[in-house]
BALOBA-1460 file (C-alpha; in Angstrom, 3 decimals):
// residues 170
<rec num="1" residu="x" x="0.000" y="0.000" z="0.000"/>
<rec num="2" residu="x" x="1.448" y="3.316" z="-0.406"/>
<rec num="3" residu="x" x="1.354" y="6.351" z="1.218"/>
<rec num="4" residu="x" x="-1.513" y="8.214" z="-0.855"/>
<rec num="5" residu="x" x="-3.941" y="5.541" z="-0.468"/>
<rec num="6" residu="x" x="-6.514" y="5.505" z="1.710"/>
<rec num="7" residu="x" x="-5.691" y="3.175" z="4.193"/>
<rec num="8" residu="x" x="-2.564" y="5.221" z="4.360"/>
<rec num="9" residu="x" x="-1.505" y="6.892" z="8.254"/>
<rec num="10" residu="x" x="-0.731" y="10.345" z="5.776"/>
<rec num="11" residu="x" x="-1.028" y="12.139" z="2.744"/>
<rec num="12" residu="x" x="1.433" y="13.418" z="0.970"/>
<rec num="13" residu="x" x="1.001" y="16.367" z="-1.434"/>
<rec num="14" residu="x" x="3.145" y="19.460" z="-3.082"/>
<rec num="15" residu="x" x="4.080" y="22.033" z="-0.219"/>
<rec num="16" residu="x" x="1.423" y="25.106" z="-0.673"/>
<rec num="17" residu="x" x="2.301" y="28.537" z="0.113"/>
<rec num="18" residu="x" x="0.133" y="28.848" z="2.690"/>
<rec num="19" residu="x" x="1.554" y="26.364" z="4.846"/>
<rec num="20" residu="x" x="5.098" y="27.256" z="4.713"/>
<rec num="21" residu="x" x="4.345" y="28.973" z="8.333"/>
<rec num="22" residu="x" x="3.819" y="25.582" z="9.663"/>
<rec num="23" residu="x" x="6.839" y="24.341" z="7.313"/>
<rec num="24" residu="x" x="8.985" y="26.204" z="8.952"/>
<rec num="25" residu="x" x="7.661" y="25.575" z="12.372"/>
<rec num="26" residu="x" x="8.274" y="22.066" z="11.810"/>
<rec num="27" residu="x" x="11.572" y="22.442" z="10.706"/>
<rec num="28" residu="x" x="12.396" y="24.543" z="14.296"/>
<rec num="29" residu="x" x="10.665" y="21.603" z="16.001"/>
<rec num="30" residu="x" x="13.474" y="18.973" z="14.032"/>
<rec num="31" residu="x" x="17.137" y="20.827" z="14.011"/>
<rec num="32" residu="x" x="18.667" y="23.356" z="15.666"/>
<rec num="33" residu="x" x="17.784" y="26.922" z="15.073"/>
<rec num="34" residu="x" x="21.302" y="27.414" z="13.804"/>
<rec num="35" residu="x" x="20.595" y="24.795" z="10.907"/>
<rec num="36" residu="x" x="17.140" y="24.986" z="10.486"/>
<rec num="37" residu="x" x="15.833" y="27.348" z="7.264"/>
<rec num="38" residu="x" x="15.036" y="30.260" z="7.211"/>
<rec num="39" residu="x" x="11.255" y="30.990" z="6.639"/>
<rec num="40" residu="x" x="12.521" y="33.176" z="3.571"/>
<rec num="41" residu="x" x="14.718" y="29.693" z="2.204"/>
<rec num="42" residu="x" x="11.513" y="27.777" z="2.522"/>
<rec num="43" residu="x" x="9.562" y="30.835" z="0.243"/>
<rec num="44" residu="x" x="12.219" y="30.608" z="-2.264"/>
<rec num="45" residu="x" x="11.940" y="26.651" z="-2.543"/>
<rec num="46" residu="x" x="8.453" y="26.684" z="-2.733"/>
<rec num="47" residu="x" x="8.183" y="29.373" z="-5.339"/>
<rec num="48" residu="x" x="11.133" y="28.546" z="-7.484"/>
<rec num="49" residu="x" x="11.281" y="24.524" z="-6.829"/>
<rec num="50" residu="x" x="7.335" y="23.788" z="-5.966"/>
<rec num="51" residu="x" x="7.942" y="19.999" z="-7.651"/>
<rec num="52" residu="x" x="10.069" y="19.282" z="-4.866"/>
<rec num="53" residu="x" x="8.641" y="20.753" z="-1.862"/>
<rec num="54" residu="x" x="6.578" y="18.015" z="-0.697"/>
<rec num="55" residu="x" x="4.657" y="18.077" z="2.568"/>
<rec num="56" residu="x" x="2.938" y="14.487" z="4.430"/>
<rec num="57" residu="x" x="-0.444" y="15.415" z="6.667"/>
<rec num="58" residu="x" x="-2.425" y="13.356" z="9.338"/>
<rec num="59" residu="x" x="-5.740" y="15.034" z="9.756"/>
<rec num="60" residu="x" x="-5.123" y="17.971" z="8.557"/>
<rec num="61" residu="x" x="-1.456" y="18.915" z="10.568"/>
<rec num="62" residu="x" x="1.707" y="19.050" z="9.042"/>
<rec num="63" residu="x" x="3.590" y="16.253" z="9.984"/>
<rec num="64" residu="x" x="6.843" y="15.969" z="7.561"/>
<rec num="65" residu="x" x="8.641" y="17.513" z="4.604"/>
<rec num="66" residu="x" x="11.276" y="17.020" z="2.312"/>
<rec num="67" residu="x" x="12.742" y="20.158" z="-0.141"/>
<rec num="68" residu="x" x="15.539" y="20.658" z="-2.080"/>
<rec num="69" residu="x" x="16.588" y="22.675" z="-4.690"/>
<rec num="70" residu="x" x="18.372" y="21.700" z="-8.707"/>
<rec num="71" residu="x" x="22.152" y="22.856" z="-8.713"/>
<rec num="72" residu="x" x="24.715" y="22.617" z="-11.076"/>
<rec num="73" residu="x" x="26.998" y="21.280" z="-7.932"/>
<rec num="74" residu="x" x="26.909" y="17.862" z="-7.289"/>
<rec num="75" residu="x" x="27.707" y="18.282" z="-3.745"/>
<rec num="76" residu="x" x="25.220" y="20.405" z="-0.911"/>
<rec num="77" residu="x" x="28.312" y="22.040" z="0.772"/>
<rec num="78" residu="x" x="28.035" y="25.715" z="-0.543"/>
<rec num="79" residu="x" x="26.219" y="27.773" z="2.461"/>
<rec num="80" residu="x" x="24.950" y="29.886" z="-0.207"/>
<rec num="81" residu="x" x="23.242" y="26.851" z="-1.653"/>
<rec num="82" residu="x" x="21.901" y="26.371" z="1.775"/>
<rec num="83" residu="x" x="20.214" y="29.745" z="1.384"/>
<rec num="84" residu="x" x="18.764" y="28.682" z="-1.682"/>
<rec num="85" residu="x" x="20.183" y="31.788" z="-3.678"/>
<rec num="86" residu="x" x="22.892" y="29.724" z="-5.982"/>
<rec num="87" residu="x" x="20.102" y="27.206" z="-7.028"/>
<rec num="88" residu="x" x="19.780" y="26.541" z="-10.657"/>
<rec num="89" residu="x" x="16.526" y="26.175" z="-12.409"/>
<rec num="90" residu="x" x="17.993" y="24.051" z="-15.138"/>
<rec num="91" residu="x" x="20.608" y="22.361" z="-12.724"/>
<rec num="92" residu="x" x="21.038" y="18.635" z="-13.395"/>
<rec num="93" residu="x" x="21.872" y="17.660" z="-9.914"/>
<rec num="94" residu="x" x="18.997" y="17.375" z="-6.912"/>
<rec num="95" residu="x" x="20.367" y="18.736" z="-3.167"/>
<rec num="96" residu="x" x="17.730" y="17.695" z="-0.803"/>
<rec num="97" residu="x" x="18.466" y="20.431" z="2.332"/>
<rec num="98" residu="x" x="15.385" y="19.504" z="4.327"/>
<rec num="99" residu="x" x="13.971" y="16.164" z="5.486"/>
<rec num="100" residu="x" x="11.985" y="16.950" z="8.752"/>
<rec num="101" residu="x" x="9.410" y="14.434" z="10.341"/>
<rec num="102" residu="x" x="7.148" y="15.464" z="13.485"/>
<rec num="103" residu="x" x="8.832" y="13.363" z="16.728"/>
<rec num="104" residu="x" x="5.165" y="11.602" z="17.098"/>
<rec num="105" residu="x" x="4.956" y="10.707" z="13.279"/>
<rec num="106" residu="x" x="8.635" y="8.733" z="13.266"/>
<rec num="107" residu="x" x="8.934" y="5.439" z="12.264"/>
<rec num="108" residu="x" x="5.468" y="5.621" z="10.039"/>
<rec num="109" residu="x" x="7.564" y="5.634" z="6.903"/>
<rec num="110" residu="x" x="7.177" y="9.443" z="6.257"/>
<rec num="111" residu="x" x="10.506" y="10.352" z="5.748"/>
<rec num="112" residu="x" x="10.703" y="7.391" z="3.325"/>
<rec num="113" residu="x" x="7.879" y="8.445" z="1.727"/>
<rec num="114" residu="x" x="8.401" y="11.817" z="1.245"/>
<rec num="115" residu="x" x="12.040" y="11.032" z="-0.222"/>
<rec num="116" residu="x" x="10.587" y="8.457" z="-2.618"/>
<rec num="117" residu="x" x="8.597" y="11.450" z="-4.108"/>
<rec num="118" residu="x" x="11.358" y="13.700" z="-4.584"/>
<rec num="119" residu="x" x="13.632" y="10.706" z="-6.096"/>
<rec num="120" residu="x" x="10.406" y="10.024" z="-8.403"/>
<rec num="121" residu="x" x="10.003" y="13.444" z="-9.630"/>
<rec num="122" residu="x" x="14.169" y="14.135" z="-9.746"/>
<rec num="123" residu="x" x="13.974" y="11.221" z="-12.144"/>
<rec num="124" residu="x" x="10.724" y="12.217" z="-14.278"/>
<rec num="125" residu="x" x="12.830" y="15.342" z="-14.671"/>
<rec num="126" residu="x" x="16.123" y="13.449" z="-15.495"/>
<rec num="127" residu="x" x="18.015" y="14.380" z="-13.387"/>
<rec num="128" residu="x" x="21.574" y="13.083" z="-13.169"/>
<rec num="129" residu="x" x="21.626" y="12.942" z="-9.142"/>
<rec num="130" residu="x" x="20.660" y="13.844" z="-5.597"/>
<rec num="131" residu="x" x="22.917" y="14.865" z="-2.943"/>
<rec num="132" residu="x" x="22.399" y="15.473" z="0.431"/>
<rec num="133" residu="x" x="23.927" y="15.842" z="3.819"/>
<rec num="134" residu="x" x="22.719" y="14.513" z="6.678"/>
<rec num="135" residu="x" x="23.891" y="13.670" z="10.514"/>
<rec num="136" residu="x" x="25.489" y="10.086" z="11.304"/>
<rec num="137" residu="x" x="22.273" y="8.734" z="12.684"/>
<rec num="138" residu="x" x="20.731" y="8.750" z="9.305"/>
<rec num="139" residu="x" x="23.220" y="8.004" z="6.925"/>
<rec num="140" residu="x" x="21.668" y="3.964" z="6.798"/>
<rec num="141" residu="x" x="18.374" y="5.282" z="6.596"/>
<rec num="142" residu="x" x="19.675" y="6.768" z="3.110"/>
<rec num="143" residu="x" x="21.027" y="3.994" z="1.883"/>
<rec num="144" residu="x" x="18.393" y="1.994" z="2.470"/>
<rec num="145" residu="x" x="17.075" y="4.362" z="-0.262"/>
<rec num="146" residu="x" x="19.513" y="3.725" z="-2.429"/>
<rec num="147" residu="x" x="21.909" y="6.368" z="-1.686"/>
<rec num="148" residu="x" x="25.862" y="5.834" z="-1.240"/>
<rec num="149" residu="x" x="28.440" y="7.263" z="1.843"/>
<rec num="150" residu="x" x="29.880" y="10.101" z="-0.580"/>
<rec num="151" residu="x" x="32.602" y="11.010" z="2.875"/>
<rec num="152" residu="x" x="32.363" y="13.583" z="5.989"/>
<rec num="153" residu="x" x="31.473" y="17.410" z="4.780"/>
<rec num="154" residu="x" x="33.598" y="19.917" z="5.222"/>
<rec num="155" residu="x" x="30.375" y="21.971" z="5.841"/>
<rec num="156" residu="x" x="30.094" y="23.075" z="9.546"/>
<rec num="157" residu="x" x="26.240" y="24.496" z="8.826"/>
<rec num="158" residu="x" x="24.827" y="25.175" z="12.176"/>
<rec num="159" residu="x" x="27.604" y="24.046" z="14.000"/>
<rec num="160" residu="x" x="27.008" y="20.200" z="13.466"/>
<rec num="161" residu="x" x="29.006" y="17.251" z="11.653"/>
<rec num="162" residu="x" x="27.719" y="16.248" z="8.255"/>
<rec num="163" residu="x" x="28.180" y="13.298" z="6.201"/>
<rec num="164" residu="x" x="27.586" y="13.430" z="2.089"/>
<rec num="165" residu="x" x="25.462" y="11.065" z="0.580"/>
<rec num="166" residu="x" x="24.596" y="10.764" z="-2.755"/>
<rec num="167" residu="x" x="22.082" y="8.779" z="-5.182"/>
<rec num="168" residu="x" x="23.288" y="8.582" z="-9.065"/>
<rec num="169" residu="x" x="20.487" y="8.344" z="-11.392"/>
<rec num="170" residu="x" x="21.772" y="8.770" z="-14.905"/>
């Protein structure tokens, strides 16, 4: 069964502009205020990346997302790519710089399901990759999805430790 049927805990769905308040709420809930987006990141990604914003609800609250943005760089590293401001329309590489799931709604397949969606559309759009970083704790729940230890980040965002991962798809 999948997670838009109706049997299904959540629905998942494009991110609308009028819930990027609660968006960005989540995302303070899930990191660090130092690594979390900005509520002005999450307007950009919506407006300028709406095919992968995508947002999973339980009767009618918010309780994941996943965004990223297309880049020419085949690596998430660049703060300024954090920002959202050196994203490329016509980029051939996916950097996913959100995954957040509400602390009640873990271990529902969510996050899963919300990062199938973006790898589905990244490759309806033929795209060559996605990239992402992530902490230690999660780097074998992306390879589970098919994604590969790419090495520790140089990147320092928010003060934490990241780890590269990446998924090849052409």
């Amino acid at each position: 069964m999948t997670p838009n049927e109706s049997a299904s805990p959540f629905e998942l769905r494009l991110m609308r502009e009028e819930d990027l308040q609660a968006a960005h709420a989540l995302e303070l809930a899930c990191y660090p205020a130092e690594a979390a987006a900005t509520r002005d990141a999450f307007s950009y990604r919506q407006k300028h990346f709406p095919g992968y914003f995508r947002s999973a609800w339980r009767n009618g609250s918010l309780i994941g997302l996943a965004c990223g943005v297309r880049t020419a760089e085949d690596s998430c590293e660049s703060d300024a790519l954090k920002g959202a401001h050196d994203a490329e329309a016509a980029g051939r590489h996916l950097c996913v710089l959100s995954v957040a799931v509400s602390e009640q709604s873990r271990g529902l397949g969510v996050g899963k399901a919300l990062m199938e969606a973006l790898i589905g559309q990244a490759k309806a759009d033929r795209l060559e990759s996605i990239v992402l970083m992530c902490e230690a704790g999660l780097i074998r729940f992306y390879e589970r999805l098919g994604f590969r230890y790419a090495g520790r980040s140089a990147s320092e965002h928010g003060g934490l430790q990241w780890h590269e991962m990446k998924l090849q798809l052409a």
